[in-house]
C-alpha positions as CSV (number, residue, x, y, z in Angstrom):
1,X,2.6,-29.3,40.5
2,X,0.9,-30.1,37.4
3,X,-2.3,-30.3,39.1
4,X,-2.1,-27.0,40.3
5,X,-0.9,-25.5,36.6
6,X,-3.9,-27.5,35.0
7,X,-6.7,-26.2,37.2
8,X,-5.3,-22.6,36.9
9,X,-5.6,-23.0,33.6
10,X,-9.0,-23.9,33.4
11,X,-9.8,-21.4,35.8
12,X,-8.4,-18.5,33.3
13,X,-10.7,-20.1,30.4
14,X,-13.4,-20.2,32.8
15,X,-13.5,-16.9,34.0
16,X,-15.4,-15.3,31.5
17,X,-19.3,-15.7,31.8
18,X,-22.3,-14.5,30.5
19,X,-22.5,-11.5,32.7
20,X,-19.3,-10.2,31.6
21,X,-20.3,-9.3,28.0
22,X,-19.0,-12.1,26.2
23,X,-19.6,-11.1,22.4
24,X,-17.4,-7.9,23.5
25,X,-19.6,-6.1,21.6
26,X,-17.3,-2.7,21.7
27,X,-14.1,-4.3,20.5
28,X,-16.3,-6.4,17.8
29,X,-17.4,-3.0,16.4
30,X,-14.1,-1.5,16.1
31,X,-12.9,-4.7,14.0
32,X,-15.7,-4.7,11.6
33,X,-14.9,-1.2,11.2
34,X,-11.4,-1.2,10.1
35,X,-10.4,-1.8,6.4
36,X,-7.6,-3.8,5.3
37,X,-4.4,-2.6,3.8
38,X,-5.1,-3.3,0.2
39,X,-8.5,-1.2,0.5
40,X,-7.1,1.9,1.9
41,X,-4.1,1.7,-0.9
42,X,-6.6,1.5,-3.5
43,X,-8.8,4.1,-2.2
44,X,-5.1,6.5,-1.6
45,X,-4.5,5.7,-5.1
46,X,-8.1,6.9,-6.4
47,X,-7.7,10.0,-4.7
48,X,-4.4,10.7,-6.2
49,X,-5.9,10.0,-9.5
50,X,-8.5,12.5,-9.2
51,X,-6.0,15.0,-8.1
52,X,-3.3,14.5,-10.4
53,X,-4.3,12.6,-12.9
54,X,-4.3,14.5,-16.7
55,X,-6.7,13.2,-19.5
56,X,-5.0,12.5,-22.7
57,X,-6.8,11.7,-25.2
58,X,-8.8,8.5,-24.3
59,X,-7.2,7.6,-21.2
60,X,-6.1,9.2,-17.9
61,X,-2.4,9.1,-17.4
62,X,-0.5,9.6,-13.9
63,X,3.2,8.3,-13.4
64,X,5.3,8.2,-10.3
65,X,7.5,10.7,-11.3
66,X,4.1,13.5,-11.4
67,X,3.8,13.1,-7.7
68,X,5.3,15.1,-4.9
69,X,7.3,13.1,-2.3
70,X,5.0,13.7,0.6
71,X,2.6,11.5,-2.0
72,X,5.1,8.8,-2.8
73,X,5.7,8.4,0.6
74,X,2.8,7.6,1.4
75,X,1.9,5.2,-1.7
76,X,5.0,3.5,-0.6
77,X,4.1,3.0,3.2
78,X,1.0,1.8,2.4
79,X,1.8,-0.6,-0.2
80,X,4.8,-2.0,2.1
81,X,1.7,-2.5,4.2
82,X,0.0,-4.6,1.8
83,X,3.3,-6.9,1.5
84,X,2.9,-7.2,5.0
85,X,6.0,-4.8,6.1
86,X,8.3,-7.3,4.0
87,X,11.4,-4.7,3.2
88,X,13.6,-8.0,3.0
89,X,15.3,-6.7,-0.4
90,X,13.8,-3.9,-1.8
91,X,15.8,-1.5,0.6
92,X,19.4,-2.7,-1.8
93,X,16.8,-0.9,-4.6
94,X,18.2,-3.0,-7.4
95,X,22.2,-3.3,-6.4
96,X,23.0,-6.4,-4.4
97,X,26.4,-6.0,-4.3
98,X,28.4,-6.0,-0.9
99,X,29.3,-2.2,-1.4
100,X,25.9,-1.2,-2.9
101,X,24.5,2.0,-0.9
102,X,22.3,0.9,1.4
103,X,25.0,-0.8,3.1
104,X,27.7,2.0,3.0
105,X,24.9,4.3,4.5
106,X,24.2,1.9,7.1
107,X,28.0,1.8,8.0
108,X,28.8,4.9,7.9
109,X,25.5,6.0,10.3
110,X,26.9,3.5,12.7
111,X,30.3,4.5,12.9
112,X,29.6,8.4,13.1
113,X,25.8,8.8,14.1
114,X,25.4,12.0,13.5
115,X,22.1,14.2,11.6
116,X,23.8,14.2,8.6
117,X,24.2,10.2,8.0
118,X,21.0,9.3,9.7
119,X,19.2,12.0,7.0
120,X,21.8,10.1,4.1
121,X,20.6,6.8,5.5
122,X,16.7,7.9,5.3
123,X,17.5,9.2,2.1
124,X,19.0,6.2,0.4
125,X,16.7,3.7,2.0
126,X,14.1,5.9,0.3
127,X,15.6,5.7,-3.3
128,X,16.0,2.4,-2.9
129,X,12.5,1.2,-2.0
130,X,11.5,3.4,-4.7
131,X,13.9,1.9,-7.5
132,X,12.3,-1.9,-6.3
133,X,9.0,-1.1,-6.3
134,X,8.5,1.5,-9.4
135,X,7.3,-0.8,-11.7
136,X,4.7,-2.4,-9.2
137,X,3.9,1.8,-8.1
138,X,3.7,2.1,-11.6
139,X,1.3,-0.7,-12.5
140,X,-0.8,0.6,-9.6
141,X,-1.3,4.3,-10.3
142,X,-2.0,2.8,-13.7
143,X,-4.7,0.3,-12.4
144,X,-5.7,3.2,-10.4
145,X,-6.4,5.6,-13.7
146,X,-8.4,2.7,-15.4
147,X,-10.4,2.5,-12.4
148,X,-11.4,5.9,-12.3
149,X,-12.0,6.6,-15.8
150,X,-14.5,3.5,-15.7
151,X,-16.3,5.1,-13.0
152,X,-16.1,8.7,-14.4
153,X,-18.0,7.2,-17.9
154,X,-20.0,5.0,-16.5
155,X,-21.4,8.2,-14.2
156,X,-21.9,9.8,-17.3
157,X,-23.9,7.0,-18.8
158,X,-21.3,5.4,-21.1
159,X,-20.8,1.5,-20.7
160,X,-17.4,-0.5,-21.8
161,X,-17.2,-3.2,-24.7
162,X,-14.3,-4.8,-26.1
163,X,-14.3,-4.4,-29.7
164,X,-14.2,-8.3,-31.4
165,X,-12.1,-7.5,-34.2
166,X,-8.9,-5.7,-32.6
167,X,-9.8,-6.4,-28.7
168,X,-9.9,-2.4,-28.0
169,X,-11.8,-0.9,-25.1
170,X,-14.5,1.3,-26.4
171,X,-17.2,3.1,-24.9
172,X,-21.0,3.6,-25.9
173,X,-23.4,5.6,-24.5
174,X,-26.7,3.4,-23.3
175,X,-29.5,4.0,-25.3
């Protein structure tokens, strides 16, 4: 029997050849052509920037808050993307009690699944993913404005120095 299992098996690894395309150049193409998570957040992220960003003084400035929820939906899916899908505790939001609302909503929906508690179920699994991950969101669309005011100046023909005495960002047009 385990003759028979062992040359099957190396029948399946042999039945590939030459003829049969073996750099599957089609499938090759569509990998190099998909970007990873953490570049499609960041581009997401740039493009909210130059939408919604507002210049204040020296800096641009764009909170959480600013955004619509269609927006911070989307930040969030794709950043849970970039942890990999882990939603191991952010969906308690920052309660971790037995009675916190996650849970109620999650008992509740299964005793009387109905619209109503499957909407209050989305709703507070929402709020709770954003009350764990605002200050990482935050730090982000923060990141994000940085970015984008470094390319904005340096497009403009303004480079970046850090000032010696007080450690401050300042720009200079090149000469």
């Amino acid at each position: 029997m385990n003759n028979i299992s062992l040359a099957y098996c190396n029948n399946k690894l042999q039945e590939s050849s030459w003829i049969d395309d073996p750099f599957d150049l089609k499938t090759d193409a569509k990998r190099n052509f998909t970007m990873n998570n953490q570049i499609i957040l960041d581009n997401f992220v740039q493009s909210l920037v130059a939408q919604y960003a507002k210049y204040d003084g020296d800096e641009y400035y764009l909170s959480l808050s600013q955004l619509s929820d269609s927006d911070q939906n989307e930040l969030i899916r794709l950043y849970l993307e970039t942890t990999d899908r882990d939603t191991s505790e952010c969906i308690y939001g920052n309660d971790f009690s037995i009675n916190n609302s996650y849970t109620c909503a999650l008992l509740s929906m299964l005793q009387n699944d109905c619209i109503e508690t499957r909407e209050e179920f989305a709703r507070v699994t929402r709020q709770n993913i954003l009350t764990y991950y605002n200050d990482y969101l935050e730090e982000i669309l923060t990141t994000g404005c940085y970015e984008f005011q470094s390319h904005v100046m340096s497009d403009l023909g303004f480079y970046q120095h850090i000032d010696r005495d007080n450690g401050d960002h300042l720009w200079r047009k090149y000469s």
